[in-house]
C-alpha positions in Angstrom: 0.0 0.0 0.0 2.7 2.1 1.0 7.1 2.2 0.6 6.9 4.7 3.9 9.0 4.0 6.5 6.6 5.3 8.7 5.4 3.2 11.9 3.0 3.1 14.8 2.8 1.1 18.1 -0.5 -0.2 19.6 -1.5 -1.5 22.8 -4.8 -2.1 24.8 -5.6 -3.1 28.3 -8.8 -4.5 29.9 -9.5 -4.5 33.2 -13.4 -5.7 35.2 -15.1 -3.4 37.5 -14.1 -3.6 40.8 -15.0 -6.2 43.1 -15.5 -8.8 39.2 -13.0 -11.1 38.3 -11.5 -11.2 34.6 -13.9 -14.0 33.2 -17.2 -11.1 34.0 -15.4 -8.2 32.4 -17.9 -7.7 29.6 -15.5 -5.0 27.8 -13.8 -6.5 24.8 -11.1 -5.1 22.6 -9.8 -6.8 19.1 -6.8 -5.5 17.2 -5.4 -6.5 13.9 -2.4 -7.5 13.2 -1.9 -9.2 16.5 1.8 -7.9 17.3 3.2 -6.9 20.8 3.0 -3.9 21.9 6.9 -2.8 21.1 6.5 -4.1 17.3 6.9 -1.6 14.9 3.6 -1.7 12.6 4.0 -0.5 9.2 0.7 -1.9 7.8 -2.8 -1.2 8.2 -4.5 -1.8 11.4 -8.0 -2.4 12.7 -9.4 -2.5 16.3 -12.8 -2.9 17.3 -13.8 -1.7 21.0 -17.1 -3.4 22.9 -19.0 -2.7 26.1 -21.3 -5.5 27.2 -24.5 -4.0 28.3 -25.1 -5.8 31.3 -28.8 -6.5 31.4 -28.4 -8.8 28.2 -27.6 -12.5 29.0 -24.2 -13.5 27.7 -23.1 -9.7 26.7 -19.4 -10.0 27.2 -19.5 -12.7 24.4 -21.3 -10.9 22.1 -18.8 -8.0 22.7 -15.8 -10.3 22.0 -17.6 -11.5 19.0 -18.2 -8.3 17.6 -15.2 -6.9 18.7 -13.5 -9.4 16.4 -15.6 -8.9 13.6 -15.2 -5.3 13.4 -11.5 -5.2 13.4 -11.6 -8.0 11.1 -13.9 -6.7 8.3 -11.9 -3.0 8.9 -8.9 -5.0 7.6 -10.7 -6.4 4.8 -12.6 -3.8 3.2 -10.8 -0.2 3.9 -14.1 1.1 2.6 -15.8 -0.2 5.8 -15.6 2.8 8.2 -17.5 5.7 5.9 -20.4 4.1 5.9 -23.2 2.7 3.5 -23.2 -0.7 2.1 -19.8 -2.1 3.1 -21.3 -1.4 7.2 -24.3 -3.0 6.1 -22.2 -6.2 4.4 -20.1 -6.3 7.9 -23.1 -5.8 10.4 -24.9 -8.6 8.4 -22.5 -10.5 8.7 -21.6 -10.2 12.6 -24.9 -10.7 13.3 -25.1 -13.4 11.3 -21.9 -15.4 13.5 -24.8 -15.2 16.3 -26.8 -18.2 16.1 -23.9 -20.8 15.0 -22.0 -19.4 18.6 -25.1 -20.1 20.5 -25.8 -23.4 18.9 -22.2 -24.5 19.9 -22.6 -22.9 23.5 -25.9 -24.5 24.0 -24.2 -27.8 23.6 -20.9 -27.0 25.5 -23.3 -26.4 28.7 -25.7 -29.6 27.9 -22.7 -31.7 27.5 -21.1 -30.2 31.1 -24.1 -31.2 32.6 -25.3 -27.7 33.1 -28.3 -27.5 30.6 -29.8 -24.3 29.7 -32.7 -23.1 32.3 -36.5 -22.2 31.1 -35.6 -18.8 31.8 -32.3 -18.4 30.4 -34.4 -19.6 27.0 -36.4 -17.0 27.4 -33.4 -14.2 28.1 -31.1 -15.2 24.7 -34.1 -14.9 22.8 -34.0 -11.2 23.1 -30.4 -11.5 21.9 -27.7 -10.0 22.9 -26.0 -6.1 23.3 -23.0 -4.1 23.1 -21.8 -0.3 21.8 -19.2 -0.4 19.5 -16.4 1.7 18.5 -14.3 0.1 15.1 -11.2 2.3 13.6 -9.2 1.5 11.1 -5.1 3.5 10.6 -3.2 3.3 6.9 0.0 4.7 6.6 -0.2 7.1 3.4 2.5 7.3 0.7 1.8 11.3 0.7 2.7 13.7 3.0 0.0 15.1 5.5 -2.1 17.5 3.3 -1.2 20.9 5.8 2.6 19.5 6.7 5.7 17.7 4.6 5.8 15.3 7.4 4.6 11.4 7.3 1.0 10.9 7.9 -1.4 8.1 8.8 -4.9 8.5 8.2 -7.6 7.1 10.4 -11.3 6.4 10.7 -13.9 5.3 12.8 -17.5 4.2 13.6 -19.2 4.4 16.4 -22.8 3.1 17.6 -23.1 3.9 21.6 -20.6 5.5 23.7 -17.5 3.8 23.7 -15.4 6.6 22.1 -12.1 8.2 20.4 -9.6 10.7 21.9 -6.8 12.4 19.4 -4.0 13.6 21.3 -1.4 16.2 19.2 1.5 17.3 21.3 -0.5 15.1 24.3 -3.2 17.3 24.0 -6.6 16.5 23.5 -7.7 18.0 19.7 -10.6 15.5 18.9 -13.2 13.6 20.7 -16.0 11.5 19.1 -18.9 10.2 19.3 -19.4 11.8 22.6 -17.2 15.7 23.0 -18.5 16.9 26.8 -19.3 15.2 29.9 -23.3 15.6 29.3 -23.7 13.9 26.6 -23.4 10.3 28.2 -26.5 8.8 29.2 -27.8 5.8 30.6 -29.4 4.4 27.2 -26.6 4.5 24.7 -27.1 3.2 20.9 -26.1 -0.9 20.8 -25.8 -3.4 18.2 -27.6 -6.3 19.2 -26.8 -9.6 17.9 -30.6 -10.5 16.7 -30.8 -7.1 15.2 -30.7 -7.6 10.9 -32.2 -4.5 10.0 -28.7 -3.4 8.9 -29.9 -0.5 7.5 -30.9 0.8 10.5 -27.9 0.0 12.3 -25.8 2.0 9.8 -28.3 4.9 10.2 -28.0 5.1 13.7 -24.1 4.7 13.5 -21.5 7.9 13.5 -18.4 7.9 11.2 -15.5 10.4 11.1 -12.2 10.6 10.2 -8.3 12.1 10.8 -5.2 12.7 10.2 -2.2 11.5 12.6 1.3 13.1 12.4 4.2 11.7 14.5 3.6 12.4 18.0 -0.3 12.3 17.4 -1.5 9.2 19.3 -5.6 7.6 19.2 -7.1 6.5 22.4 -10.0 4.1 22.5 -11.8 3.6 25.6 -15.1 2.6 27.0 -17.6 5.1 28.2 -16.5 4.7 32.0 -13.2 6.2 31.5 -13.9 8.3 28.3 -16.6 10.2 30.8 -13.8 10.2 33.3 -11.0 12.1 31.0 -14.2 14.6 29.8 -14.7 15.3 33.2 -12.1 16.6 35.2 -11.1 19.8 36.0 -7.4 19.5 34.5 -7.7 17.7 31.0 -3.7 17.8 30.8 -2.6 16.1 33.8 -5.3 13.3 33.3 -3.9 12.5 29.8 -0.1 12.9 31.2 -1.9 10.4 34.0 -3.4 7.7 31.0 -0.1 7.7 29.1 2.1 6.4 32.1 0.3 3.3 30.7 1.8 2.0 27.5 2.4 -2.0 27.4 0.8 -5.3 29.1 3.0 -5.3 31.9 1.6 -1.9 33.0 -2.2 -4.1 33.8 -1.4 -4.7 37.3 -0.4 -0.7 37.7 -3.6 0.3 35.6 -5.9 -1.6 37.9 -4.6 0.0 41.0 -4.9 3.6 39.5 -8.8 2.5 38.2 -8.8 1.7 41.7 -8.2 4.6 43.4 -9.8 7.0 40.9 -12.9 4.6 41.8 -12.6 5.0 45.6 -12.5 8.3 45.2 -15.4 8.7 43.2 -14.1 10.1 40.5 -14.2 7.1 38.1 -17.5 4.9 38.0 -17.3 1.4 39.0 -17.7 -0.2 35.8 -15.6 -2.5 33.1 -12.7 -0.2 31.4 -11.0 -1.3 27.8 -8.6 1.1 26.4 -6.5 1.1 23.2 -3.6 3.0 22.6 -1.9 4.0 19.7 1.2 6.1 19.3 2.3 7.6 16.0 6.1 7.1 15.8 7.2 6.5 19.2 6.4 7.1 22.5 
């Protein structure tokens, strides 16, 4: 696609609510290609970003399912992320993974001896729900339009209120779907996985689109933190706080700070994904 020499690094970090254990987090995060975090990625890449919602049964599967699916159609079809038909071809065909997953989960619990309840029935037949939040980066061959410097340019689609921050110089420049505090409520847009009026799901989806320099870095992040960084009082220092997290081996130190943001009631007690992405270094 490209001969730049450009590169990006990319890294994401889940973490449950407090008092939940890893197998409940009902946040899921997918990102394509599957390199560490220090790997130098000179290609396209994809990452879809899903919150649960927690009064659907089995909601942190859908989200991991979807998740999947969105970064993996991204890759495929570049076209994916403005919108129209090619959302409509990948929102078919995530919904359309659905049934064959339950079928095989159906059996996985029958054959453990842990058969599916009356009620439970009942539940999964109003399918399951998630937001989602899908980008997709490609290094260009041209320069930024405004600068001679190397650019990447970036989409993304969102349906709900997991969201995107662009940082230039570590500042925040761009926020989307969601720019101010208010706008989060407590009945954000989902995709369910029963839902095949595609058309409707691409209507009530929001696409945009940027330009990264070097320096510029993406963040993805459910709504719990995104309505934390919108929040406080001194925008700076909370991004100077989110960026002292930059590989896996920073989970155990990410949990602790979501910890104490959370027992001091700043930060809501609720599943956190995040997914960085730094433009030429960190």
């Amino acid at each position: 696609m490209t001969t730049s020499t450009s590169c990006v690094y990319v890294t994401h970090l889940v973490a449950p609510k407090q008092g939940s254990t890893e197998a409940e987090c009902e946040d899921a995060v997918a990102v394509l290609p599957g390199r560490p975090h220090d790997y130098m990625v000179q290609e396209p890449l994809t990452a879809g970003v899903c919150d649960g919602a927690t009064e659907s049964a089995l909601a942190k599967d859908w989200a991991r399912l979807l998740s999947r699916a969105a970064a993996e159609y991204a890759m495929r079809l570049p076209d994916l992320l403005v919108g129209g038909t090619s959302f409509e071809e990948f929102a078919a065909a995530a919904v359309a993974q659905w049934d064959p997953w339950l079928v095989e989960y159906t059996q996985m619990r029958h054959a453990e001896g842990r058969p599916l309840k009356w009620y439970e029935h009942t539940k999964l037949a109003e399918g399951a729900y998630a937001t989602l939040l899908a980008v997709r980066v490609d290094p260009e061959s041209d320069a930024h339009p405004d600068t001679s410097e190397p650019a990447w340019r970036w989409r993304a689609a969102a349906l709900g209120d997991s969201c995107l921050f662009h940082l230039h110089h570590d500042r925040l420049v761009q926020a989307f779907p969601v720019a101010a505090v208010e706008e989060f409520g407590t009945t954000p847009d989902l995709f369910g996985s029963r839902n095949h009026d595609v058309a409707l799901l691409a209507r009530r989806t929001r696409f945009t689109e940027g330009w990264c320099q070097p320096g510029d870095r993406l963040l993805l992040m459910t709504d719990a933190l995104a309505a934390w960084l919108l929040s406080v009082p001194d925008q700076d220092d909370a991004v100077s706080q989110l960026l002292e997290f930059a590989g896996p081996d920073d989970l155990g130190g990410f949990k602790n700070w979501l910890n104490g943001l959370r027992d001091r009631r700043q930060l809501r007690n609720d599943d956190v994904a995040l997914v960085r992405i730094d433009f030429e270094g960190r």
